[in-house]
C-alpha positions as CSV (number, residue, x, y, z in Angstrom):
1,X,113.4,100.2,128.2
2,X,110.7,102.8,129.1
3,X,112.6,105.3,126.6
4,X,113.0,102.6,123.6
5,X,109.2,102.0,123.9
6,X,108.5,105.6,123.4
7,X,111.2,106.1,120.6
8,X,109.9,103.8,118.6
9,X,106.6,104.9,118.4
10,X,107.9,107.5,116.1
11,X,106.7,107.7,112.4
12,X,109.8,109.6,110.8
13,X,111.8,106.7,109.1
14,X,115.0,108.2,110.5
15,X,113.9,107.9,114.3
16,X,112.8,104.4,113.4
17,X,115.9,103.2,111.4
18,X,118.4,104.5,114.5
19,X,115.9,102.9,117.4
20,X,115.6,99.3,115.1
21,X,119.4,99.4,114.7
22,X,119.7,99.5,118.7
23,X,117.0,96.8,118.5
24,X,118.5,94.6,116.5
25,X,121.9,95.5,119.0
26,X,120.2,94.4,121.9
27,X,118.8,91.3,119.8
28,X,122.9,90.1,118.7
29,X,124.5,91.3,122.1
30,X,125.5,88.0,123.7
31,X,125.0,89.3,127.3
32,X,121.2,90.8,126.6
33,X,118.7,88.4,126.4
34,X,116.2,87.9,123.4
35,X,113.5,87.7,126.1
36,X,113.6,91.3,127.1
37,X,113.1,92.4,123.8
38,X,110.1,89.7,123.4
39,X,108.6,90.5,127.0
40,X,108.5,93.9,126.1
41,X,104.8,94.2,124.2
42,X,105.5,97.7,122.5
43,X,107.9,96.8,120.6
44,X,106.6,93.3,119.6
45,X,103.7,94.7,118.5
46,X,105.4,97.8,117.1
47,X,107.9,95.5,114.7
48,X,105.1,93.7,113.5
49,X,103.4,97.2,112.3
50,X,106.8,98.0,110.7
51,X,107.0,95.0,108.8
52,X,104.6,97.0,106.3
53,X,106.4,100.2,106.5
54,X,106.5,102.4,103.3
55,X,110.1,103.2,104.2
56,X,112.4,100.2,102.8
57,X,115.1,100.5,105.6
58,X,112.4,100.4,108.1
59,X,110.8,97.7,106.4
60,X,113.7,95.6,106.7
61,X,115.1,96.4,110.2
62,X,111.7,95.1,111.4
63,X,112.2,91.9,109.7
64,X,115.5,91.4,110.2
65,X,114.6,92.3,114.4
66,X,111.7,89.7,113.9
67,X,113.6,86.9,112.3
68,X,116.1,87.2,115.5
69,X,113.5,86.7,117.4
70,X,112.0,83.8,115.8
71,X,115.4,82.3,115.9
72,X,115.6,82.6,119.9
73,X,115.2,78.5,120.3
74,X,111.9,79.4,122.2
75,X,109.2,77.5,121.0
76,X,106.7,80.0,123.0
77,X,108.1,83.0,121.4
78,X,107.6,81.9,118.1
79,X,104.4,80.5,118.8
80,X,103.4,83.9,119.9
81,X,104.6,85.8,117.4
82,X,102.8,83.7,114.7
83,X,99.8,84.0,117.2
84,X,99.6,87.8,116.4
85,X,99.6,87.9,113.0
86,X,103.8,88.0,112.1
87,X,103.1,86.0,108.9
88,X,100.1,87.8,107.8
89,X,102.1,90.9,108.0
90,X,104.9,89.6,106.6
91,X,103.3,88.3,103.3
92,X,101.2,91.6,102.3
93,X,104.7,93.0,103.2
94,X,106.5,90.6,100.0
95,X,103.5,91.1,98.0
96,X,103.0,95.0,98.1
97,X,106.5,95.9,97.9
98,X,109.6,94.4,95.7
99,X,112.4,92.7,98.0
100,X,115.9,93.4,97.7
101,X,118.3,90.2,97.9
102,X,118.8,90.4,101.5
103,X,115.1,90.7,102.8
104,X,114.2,87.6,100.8
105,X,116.9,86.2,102.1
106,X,115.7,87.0,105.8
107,X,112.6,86.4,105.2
108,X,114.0,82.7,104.5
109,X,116.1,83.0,107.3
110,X,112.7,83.7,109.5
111,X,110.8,80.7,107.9
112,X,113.5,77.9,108.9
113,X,113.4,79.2,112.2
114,X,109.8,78.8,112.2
115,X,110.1,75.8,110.2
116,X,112.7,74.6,113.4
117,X,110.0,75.2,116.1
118,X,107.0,72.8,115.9
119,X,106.0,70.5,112.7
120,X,102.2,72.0,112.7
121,X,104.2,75.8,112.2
122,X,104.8,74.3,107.9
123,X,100.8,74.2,107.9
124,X,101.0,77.8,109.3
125,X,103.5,78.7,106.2
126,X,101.5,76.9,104.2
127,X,98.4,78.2,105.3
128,X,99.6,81.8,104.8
129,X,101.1,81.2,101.5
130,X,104.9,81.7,103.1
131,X,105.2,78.0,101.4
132,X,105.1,79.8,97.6
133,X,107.3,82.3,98.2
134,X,110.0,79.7,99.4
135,X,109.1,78.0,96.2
136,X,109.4,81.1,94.1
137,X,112.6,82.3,95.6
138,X,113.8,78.6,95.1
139,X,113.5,79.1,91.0
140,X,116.4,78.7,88.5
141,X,115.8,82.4,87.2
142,X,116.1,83.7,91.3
143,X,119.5,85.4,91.9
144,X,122.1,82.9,93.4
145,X,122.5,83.6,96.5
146,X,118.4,83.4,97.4
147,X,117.8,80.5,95.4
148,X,121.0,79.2,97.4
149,X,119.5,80.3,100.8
150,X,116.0,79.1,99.8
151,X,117.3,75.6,98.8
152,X,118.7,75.4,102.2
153,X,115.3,76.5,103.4
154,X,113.7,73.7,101.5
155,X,116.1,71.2,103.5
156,X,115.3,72.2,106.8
157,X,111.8,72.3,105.8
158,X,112.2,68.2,104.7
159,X,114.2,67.3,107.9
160,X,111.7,68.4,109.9
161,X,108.4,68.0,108.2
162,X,106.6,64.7,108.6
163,X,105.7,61.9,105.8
164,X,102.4,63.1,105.3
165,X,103.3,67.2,105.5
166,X,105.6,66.3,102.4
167,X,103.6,64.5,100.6
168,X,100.8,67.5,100.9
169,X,103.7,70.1,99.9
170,X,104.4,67.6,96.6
171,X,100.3,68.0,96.0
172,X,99.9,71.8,96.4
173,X,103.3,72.1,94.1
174,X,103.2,69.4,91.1
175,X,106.4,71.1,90.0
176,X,108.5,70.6,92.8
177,X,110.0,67.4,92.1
178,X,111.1,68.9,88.5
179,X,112.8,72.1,90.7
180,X,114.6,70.2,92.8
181,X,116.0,68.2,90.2
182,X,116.6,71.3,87.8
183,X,118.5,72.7,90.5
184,X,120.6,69.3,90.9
185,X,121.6,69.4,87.6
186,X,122.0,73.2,86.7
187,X,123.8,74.4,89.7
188,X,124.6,77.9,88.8
């Protein structure tokens, strides 16, 4: 992986956009493991630099390469990654540059795995304002298909949270009760 390590030091969004592709390969081929990819610190720390790329494809490559990771069912990799800063990077990401459909949609994608590895990770989202985004992507005016995926979100977030982690999430947001039921009653 010495070559990969070196590649994707690159700043020209082309280099970077072919070597997160193969990335992202290695990340989906059934016979690589996530672990080698995670183990490797280059690239984890690289990804989490190009989560704030200028270029958009870059941009969401990196996320999209993160969010597999976070999805690897292990608890220490996500701990990790959370460790060195993923959501910080992440959220001045959402906030400094508009999202298309799909990298709001991974970005949910990346929260419910988080969300799935350890109830004190919804105080991280929360902590880091991830929570507000879910919420905002969750709106009535949101296109379909990422209100759709952050509803879903929302679930998993409720299945796993405990009692007293919903009941802060219904105190920060005194308007989620009336979204959930707006988007009960107005499905489309």
């Amino acid at each position: 992986m010495p070559a990969l390590e070196r590649l994707i030091q690159y700043d020209k969004p082309r280099i970077l956009i072919n070597v997160l592709h193969s990335v992202l390969f290695m990340l989906t081929d059934q016979s690589y493991k996530v672990a080698n990819i995670y183990h490797c610190q280059p690239i984890r720390s690289r990804l989490l630099q190009l989560v704030g790329y200028s270029d958009k494809a870059v941009r969401t490559l990196s996320v999209r390469a993160l969010a597999f990771l976070c999805s690897s069912n292990n608890n220490h990799f996500v701990t990790n990654l959370l460790q060195s800063g993923l959501l910080e990077s992440l959220y001045k990401s959402i906030c400094t540059y508009e999202q298309s459909q799909q990298e709001k949609i991974t970005f949910l994608w990346m929260c419910e795995n988080i969300l799935k590895n350890s109830n004190d990770d919804l105080f991280t989202l929360v902590h880091h304002q991830c929570i507000n985004k879910l919420f905002e992507y969750a709106h009535p005016s949101e296109e379909s298909r990422v209100r759709s995926q952050a509803l879903y979100t929302m679930r998993i977030m409720f299945e796993f949270a405990a009692y007293n982690q919903i009941e802060l999430l219904f105190r920060l947001r005194t308007d989620l009760l009336d979204m959930l039921v707006h988007n009960l009653t107005n499905p489309s």
